[in-house]
C-alpha positions in Angstrom: -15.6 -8.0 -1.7 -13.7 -10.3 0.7 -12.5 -9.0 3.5 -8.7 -9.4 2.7 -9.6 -7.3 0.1 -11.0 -4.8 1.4 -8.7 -4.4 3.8 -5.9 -4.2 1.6 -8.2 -1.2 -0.6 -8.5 0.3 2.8 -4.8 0.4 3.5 -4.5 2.1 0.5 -7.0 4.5 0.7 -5.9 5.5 4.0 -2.4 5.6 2.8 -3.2 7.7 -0.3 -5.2 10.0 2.2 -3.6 10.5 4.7 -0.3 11.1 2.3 -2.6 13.7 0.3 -3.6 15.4 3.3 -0.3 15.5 5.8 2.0 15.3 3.7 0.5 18.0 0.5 -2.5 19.5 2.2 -1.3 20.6 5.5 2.2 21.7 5.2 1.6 24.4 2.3 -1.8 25.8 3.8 -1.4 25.4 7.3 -5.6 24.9 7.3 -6.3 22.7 10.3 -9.8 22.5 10.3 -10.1 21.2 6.9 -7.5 18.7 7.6 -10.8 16.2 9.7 -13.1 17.5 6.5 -10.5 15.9 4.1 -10.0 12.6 6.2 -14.0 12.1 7.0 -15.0 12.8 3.3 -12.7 10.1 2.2 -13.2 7.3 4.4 -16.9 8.0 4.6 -17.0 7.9 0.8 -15.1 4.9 1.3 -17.2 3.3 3.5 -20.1 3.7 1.2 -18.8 2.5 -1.8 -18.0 -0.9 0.1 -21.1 -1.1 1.3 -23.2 -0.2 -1.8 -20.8 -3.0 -3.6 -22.1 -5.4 -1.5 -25.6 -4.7 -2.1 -27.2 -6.5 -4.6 -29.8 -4.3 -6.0 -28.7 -3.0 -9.3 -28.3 0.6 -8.8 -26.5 0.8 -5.6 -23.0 2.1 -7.1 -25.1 4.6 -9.1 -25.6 5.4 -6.0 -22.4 5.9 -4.6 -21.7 8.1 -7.8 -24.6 10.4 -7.1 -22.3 11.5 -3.9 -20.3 14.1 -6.1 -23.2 15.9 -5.6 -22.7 16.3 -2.0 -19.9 18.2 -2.6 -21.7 20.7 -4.8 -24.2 21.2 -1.8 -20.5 21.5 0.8 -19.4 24.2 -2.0 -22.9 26.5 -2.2 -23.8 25.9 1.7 -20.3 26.7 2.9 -18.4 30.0 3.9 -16.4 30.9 0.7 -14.2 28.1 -0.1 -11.1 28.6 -2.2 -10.9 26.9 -5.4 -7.3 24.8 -4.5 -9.6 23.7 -1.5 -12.3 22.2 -3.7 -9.7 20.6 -5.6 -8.6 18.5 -2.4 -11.6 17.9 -1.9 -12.2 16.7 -5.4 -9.2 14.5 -4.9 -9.9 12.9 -1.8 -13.4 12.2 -3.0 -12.2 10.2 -5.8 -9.6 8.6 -3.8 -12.1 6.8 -1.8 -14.0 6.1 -4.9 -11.4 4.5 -6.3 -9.5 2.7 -3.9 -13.9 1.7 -2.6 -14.6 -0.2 -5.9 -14.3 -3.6 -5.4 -14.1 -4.5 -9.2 -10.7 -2.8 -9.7 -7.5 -4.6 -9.2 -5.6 -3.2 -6.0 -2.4 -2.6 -8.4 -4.8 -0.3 -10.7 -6.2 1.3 -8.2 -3.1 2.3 -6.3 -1.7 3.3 -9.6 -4.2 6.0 -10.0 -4.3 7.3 -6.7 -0.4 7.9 -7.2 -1.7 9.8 -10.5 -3.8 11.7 -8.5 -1.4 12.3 -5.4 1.0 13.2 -7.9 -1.0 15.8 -9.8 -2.1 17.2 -6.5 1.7 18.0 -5.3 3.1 19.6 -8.9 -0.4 21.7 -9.4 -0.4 22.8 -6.2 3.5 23.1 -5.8 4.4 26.4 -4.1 7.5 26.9 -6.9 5.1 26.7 -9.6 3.4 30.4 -8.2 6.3 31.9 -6.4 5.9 34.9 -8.4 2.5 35.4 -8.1 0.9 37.4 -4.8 -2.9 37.5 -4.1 -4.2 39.9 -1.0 -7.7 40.0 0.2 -8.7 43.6 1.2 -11.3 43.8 3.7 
């Protein structure tokens, strides 16, 4: 990938994360310490991906695939973990799998992190359960 390219897939991976995170994530749970679990998942995954890209043996983006298994390991190894928080996590995985691939066109790549982001804020969208109530009794 040249590095113009990258760069712009970067700026829009960080954009994308960073719009997930601060501006969905944060303000409707209020979980700080997830917030640095979000953003290192996603640039690291990032990170990866470019680099695997660049490698010329033949399975190095299998590779880079096989790290949605990391995140089964995060889920079983983990204090309990709340299913809406797997689902950012999900989400911000993809994102940098997406947005990391150097074969897809910045303009389709940013076009399905906004389907993403966008699924993210109505799925999650406090109006959508404002009649539900949950309480965990210790």
């Amino acid at each position: 990938m040249e590095l113009h390219t990258l760069a712009a897939h970067l700026g829009l991976d960080l954009a994308a994360v960073t719009l997930l995170t601060f501006g969905v994530f944060y303000p409707r749970h209020r979980r700080r310490e997830l917030v640095p679990a979000y953003l290192a998942l996603n640039v690291a995954l990032f990170a990866v991906v470019a680099a695997l890209s660049e490698a010329k043996s033949g399975g190095g983006l299998a590779l880079g695939f096989g790290l949605f298994g990391v995140l089964s390991i995060v889920r079983l190894r983990s204090d309990a973990v709340q299913h809406q928080e797997v689902a950012y996590y999900f989400t911000t995985l993809v994102l940098g799998l997406l947005c990391g691939l150097p074969g897809l066109s910045l303009p389709l790549a940013a076009g399905l992190a906004a389907v993403l982001l966008l699924v993210m804020y109505a799925a999650d969208h406090p109006r959508l359960y404002a009649r539900d109530r949950r309480a965990v009794v210790t």
